[in-house]
N, C-alpha and C positions, 0 to 999 in steps of 0.2 A: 337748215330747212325749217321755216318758218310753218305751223302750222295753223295759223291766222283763228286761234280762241278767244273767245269772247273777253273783254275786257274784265275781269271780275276784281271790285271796288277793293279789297283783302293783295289783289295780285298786284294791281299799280302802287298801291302801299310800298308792295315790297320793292318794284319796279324806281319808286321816288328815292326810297333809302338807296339804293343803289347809287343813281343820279346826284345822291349828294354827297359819294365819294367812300361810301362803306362799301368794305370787299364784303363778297359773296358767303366767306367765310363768316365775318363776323355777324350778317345778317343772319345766316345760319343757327349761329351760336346763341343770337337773343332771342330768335323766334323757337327755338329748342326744334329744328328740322332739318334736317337731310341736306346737307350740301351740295348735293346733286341735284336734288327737286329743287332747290329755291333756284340755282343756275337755271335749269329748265322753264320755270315758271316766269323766268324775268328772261327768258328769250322767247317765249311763247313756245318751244319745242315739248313741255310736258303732256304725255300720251292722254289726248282728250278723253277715254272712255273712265282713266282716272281723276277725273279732276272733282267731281262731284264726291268724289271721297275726299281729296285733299282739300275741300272745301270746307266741308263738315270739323273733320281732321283737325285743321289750321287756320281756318278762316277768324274765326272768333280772339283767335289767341293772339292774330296780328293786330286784327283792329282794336284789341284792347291795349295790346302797347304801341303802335305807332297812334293812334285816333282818340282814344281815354273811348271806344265805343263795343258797342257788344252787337255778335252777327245775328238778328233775325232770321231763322229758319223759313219763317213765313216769306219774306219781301227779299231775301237774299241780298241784304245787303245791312251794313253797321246802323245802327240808333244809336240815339245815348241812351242811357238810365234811364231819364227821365221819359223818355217817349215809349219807352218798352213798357215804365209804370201806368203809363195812360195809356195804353193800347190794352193791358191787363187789365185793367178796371173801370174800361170803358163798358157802360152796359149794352146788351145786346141790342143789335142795329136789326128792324124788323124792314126797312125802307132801301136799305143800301146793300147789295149785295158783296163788292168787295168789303165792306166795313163787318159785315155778317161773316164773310169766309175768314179777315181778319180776328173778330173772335173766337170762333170756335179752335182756329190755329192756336191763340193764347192758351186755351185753358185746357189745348191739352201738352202743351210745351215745356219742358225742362227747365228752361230757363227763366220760366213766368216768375216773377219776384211775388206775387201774390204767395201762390203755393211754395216758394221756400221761407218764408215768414210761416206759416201756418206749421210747416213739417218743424222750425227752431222754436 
């Protein structure tokens, strides 16, 4: 039973490795998660009210090794490097309101490459 979830950019990742002949297990084993959840994940059958966790979770850790890309917590979906560093040190948008909710997302994010440079 399919439960028809959103396509999320991190899931068809896993969904293409699949596709191109890795077992479930092995996908498992490089994403470092649950052999059940990725089964699930790549049939759409994982229980929706978890996935906004498994996203958080694993989402970042896939698109950095199948994509060379990192998960924006903002836009829900991979960037590379380089656009997560111009998204961080873009200055503040007084005119554009998504550009505006974009920043202040940045500066208060984990993963803003600004503030770990500053913290090393």
């Amino acid at each position: 039973m399919s439960l028809d979830l959103p396509d999320l950019e991190w899931v068809s990742l896993l969904k293409t490795q699949r596709a191109k002949g890795k077992s479930v297990s092995e996908i498992a084993r490089e994403c470092d998660m649950a052999r059940p959840s990725v089964s699930m994940l790549i049939n759409g059958t994982y229980p929706a009210n978890s996935l906004d966790l498994a996203t958080r979770k694993h989402g970042a850790r896939v698109l950095r090794l199948y994509r060379d890309q990192m998960m924006c917590p903002h836009l829900q979906r991979g960037i590379s490097a380089e656009d997560c560093r111009a998204f961080a040190s873009a200055p503040m948008s007084t005119s554009d309101p998504d550009r505006l909710d974009q920043w202040i997302a940045c500066k208060n994010c984990p993963l803003n490459p600004l503030k770990q440079a500053e913290e090393n």
